[in-house]
DRENDO-1510 file (C-alpha; in Angstrom, 1 decimal, always signed):
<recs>
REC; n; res; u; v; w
REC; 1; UNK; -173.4; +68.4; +60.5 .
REC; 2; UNK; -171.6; +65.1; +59.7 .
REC; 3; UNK; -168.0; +65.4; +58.8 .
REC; 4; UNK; -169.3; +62.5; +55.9 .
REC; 5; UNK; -171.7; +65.2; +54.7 .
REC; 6; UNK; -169.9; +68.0; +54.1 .
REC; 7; UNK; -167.6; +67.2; +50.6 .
REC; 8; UNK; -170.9; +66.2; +49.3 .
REC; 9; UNK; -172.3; +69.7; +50.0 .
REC; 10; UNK; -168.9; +71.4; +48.9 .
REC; 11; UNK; -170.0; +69.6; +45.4 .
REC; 12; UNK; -173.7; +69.9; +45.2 .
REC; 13; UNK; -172.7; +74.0; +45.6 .
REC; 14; UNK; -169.7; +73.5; +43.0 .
REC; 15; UNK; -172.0; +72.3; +40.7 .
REC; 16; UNK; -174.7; +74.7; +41.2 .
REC; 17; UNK; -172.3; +77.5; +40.6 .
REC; 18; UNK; -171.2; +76.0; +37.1 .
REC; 19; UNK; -174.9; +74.9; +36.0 .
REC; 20; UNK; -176.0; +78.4; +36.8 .
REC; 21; UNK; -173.7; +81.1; +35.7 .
REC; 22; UNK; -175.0; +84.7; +36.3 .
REC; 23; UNK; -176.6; +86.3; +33.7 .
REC; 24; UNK; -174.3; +89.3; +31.8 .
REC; 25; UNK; -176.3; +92.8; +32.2 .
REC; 26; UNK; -175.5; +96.0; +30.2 .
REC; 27; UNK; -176.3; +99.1; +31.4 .
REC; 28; UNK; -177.6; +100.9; +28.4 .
REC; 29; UNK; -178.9; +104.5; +27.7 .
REC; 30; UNK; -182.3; +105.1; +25.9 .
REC; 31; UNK; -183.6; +108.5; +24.3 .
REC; 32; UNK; -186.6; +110.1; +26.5 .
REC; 33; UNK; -188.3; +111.3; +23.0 .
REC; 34; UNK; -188.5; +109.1; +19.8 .
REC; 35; UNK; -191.4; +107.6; +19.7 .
REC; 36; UNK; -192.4; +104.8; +18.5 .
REC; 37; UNK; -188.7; +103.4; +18.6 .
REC; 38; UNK; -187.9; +105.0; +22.6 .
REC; 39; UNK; -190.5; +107.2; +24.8 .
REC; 40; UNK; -190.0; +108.5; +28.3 .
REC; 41; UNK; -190.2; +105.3; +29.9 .
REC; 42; UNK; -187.5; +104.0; +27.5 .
REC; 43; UNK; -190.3; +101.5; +25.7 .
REC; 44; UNK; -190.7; +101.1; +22.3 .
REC; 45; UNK; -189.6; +99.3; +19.1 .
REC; 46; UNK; -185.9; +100.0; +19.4 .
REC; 47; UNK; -185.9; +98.6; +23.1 .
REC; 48; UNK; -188.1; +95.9; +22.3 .
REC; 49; UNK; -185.4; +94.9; +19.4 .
REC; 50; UNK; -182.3; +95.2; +21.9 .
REC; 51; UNK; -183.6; +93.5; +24.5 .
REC; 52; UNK; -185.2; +90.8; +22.5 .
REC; 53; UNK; -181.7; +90.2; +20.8 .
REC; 54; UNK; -179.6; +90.2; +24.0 .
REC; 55; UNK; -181.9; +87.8; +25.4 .
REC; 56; UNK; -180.9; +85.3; +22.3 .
REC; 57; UNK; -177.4; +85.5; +24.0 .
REC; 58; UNK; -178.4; +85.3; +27.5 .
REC; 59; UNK; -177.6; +88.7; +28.4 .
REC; 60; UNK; -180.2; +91.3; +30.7 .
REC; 61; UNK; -180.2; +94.7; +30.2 .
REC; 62; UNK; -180.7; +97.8; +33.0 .
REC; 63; UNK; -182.0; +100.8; +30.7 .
REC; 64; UNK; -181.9; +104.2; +32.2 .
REC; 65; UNK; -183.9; +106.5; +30.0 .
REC; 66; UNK; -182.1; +110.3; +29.2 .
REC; 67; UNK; -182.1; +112.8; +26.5 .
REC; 68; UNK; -180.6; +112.1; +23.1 .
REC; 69; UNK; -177.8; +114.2; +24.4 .
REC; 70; UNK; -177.1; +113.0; +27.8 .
REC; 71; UNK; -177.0; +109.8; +26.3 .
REC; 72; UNK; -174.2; +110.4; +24.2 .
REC; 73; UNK; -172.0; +112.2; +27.1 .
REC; 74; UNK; -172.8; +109.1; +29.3 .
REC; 75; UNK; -171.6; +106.5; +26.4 .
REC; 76; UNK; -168.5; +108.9; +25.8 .
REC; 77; UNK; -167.7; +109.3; +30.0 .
REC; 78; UNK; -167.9; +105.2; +29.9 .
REC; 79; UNK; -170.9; +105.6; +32.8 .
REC; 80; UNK; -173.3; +103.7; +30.3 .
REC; 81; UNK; -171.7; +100.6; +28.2 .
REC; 82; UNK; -173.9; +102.0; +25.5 .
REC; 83; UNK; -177.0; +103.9; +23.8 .
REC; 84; UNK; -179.2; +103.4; +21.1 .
REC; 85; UNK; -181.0; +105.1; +18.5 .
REC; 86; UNK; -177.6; +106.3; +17.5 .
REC; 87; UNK; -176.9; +106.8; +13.7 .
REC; 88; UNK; -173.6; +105.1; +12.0 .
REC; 89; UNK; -171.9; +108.1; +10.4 .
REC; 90; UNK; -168.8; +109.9; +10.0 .
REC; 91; UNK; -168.7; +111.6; +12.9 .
REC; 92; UNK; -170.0; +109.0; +15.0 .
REC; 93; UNK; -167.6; +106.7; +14.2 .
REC; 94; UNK; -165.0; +108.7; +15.9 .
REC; 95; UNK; -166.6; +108.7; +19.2 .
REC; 96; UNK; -168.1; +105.1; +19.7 .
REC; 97; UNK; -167.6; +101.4; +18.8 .
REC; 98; UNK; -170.5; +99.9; +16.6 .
REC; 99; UNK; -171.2; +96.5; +16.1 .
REC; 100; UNK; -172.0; +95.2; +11.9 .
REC; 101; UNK; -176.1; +95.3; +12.9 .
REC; 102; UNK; -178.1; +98.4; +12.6 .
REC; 103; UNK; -181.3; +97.9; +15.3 .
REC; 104; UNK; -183.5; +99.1; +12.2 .
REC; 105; UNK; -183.8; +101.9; +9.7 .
REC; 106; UNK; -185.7; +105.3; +10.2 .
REC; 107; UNK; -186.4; +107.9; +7.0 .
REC; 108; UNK; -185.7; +111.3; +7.7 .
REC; 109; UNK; -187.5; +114.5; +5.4 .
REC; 110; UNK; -187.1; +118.1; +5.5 .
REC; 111; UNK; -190.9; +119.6; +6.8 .
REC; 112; UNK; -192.0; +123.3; +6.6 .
REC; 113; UNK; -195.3; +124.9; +7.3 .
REC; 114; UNK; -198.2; +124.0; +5.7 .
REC; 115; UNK; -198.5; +127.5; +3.9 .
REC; 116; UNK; -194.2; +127.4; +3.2 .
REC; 117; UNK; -193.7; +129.0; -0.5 .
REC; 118; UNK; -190.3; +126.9; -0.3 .
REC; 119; UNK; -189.7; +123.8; -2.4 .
REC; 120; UNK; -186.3; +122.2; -3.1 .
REC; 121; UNK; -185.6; +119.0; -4.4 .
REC; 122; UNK; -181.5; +118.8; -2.8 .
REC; 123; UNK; -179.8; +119.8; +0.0 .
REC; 124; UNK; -177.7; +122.1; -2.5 .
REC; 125; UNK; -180.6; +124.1; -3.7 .
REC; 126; UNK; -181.5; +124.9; +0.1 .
REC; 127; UNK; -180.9; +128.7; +0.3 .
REC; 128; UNK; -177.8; +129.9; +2.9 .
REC; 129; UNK; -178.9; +131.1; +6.3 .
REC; 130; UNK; -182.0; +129.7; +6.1 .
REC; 131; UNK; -183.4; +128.7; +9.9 .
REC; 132; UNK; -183.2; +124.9; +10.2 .
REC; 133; UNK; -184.6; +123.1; +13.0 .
REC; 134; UNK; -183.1; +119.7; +14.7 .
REC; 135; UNK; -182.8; +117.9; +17.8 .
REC; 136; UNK; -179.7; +118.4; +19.8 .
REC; 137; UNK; -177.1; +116.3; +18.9 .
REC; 138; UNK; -178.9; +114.1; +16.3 .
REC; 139; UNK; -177.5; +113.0; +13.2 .
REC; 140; UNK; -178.8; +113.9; +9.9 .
REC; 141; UNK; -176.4; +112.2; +7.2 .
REC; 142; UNK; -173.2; +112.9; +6.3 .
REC; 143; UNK; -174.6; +114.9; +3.1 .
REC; 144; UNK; -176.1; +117.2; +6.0 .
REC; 145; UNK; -172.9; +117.4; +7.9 .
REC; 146; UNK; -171.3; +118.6; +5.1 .
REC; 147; UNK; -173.6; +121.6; +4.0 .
REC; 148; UNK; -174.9; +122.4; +7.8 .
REC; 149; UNK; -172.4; +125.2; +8.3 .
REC; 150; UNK; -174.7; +127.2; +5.6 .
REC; 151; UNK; -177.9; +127.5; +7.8 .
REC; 152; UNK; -178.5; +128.8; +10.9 .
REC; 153; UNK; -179.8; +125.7; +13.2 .
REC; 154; UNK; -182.3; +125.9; +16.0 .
REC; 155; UNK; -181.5; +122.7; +18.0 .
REC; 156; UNK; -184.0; +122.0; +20.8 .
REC; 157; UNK; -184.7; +118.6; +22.8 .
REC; 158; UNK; -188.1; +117.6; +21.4 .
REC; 159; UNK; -189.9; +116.7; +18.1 .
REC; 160; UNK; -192.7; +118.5; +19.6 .
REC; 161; UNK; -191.1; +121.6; +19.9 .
REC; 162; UNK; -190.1; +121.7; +16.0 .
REC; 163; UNK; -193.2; +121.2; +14.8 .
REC; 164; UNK; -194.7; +124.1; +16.9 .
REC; 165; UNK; -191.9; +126.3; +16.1 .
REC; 166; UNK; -192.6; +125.5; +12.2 .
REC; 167; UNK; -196.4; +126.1; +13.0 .
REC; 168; UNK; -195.8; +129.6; +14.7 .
REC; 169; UNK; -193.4; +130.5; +12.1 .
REC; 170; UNK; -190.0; +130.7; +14.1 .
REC; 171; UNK; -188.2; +128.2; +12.1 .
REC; 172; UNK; -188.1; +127.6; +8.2 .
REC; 173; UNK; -187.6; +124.2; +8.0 .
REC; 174; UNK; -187.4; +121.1; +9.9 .
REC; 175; UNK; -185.6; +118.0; +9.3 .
REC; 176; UNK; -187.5; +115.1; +11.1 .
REC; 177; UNK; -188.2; +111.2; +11.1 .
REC; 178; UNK; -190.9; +110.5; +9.5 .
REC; 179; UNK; -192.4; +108.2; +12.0 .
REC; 180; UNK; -191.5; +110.3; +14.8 .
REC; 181; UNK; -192.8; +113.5; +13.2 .
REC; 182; UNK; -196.1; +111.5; +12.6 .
REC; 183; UNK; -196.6; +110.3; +16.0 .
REC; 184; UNK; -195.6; +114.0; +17.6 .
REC; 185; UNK; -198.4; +115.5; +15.4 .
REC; 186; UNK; -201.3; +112.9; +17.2 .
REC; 187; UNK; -199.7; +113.6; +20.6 .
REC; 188; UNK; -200.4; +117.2; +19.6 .
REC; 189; UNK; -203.5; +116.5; +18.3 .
REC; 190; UNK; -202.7; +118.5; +15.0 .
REC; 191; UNK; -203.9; +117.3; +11.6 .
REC; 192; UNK; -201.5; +115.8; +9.5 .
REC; 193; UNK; -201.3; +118.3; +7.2 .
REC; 194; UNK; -200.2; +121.5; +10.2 .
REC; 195; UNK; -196.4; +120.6; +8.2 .
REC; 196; UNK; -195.2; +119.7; +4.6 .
REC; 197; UNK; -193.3; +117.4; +3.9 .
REC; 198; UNK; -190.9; +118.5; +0.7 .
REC; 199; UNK; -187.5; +116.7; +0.1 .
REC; 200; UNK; -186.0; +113.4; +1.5 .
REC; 201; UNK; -182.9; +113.7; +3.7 .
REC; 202; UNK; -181.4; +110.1; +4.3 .
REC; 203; UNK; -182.1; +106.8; +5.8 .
REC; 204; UNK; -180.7; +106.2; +9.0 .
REC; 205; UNK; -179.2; +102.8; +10.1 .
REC; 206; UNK; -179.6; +103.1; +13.6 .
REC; 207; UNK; -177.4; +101.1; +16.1 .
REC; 208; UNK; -176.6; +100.4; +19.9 .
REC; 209; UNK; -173.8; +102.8; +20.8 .
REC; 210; UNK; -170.9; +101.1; +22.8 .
REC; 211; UNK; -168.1; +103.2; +24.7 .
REC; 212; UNK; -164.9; +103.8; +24.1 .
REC; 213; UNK; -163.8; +103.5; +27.4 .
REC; 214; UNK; -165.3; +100.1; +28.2 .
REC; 215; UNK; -162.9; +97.3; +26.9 .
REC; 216; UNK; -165.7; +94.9; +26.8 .
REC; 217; UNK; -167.4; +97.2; +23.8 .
REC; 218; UNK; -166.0; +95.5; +20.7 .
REC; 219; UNK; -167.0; +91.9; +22.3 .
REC; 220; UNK; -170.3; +93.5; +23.4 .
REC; 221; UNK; -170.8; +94.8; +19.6 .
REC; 222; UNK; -170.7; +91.2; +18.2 .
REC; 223; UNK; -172.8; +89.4; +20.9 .
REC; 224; UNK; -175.5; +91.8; +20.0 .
REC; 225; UNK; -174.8; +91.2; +16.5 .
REC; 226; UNK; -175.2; +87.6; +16.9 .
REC; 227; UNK; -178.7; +88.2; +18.7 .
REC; 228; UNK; -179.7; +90.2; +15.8 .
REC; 229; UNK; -179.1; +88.1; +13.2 .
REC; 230; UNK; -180.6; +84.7; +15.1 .
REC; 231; UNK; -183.6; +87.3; +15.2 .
REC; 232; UNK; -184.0; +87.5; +11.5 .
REC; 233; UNK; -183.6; +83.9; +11.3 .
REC; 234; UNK; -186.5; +83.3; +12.9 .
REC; 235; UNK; -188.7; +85.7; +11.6 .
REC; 236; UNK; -188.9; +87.6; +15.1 .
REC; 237; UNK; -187.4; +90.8; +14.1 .
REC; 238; UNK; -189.9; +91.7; +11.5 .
REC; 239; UNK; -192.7; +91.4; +13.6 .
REC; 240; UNK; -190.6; +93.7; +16.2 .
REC; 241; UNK; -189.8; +96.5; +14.2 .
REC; 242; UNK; -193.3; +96.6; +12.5 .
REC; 243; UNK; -194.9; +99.9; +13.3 .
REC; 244; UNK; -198.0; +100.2; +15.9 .
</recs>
């Protein structure tokens, strides 16, 4: 190669490099069973949310799908940068960083048996030591936190599982999503009515996890933020967390 040639390369390369930055990714950690927001590939409304967002800022994402609970151990060990379908509470607070934009909203009720005699209209009037089903490690409230040492939980990995549990009669109650409870009754192929639905529990803002021990969290909090909100601007992110 000609001597003449070669600063021209050294800047043709230079200003590759600065025209065409890598692109950020995030390793993030996605529930194996919430359908419609995250099934067992990881797809659904809440990934479809994130990832549209982060794209807004330029950012990829590598998702590597788990159990509710793994999830949380791997945001907490610092092996993920962060989760989602994670509610904003109390508790949670303590344990991860959370940007200002909840991904979306979920309703959560308390379910028994179809032929249940019980009927209560607050958490307060729910009898002591009655069996209450749950997922592990979800989050029900902080109303719930507070009165949950009263009952005796059943926590098991799956809606699925809760809803036959309520049909066989091993469990009292259940406190479930709405839209997840509704789409584990198709996959089951039980009518709608196998479970009652009696008393409202809470509405969930549901957000993107970030570790503790990542020091890039808080920055990575507000860049998704920013996504979010240029969603809403254009009218994307109703269209995105509108229900199958």
């Amino acid at each position: 190669m000609s001597t003449r040639l070669l600063p021209l390369l050294i800047l043709l390369l230079a200003n590759l490099a600065w025209t065409e930055p890598s692109l950020q990714v995030w390793v993030l950690g996605a529930e194996d069973s919430w359908q419609p927001y995250s099934d067992k590939q990881g797809l659904g409304i809440s990934t479809n949310v994130i990832t549209a967002a982060l794209a807004k800022k330029g950012v990829k994402t590598e998702i590597h799908v788990r159990p509710y609970a793994r999830v949380l151990q791997e945001i907490k060990s610092g092996t993920l940068d962060g989760g989602y379908n994670v509610t904003r509470q109390e508790n949670t607070e303590k344990d991860f960083i959370f940007g200002q934009e909840p991904i979306l909203q979920a309703k959560a009720y308390w379910y028994v048996p179809a032929n249940s005699t019980l009927n209560f209209h607050s958490i307060r009037q729910v009898p002591n030591l009655l069996k209450v089903g749950g997922i592990i490690d979800y989050e029900y409230g902080d109303v719930y936190e507070k009165q949950r040492n009263r009952f005796k939980e059943v926590r098991v990995p799956r809606q699925s599982q809760l809803i036959k549990m309520l049909k066989a009669g091993r469990i009292d109650a259940a406190i479930m999503f709405e839209e997840e409870a509704n789409q584990a009754l198709r996959e089951l192929d039980l009518p709608a009515d196998t479970v009652r639905k009696i008393m409202f529990n809470h509405t969930s803002d549901i957000y993107v996890a970030f570790s503790r021990k990542k020091d890039t969290s808080r920055k990575n909090a507000e860049i998704l933020d920013d996504g979010i909100r240029l969603l809403k601007t254009s009218g994307e992110y109703d269209k995105l967390v509108a229900l199958p």
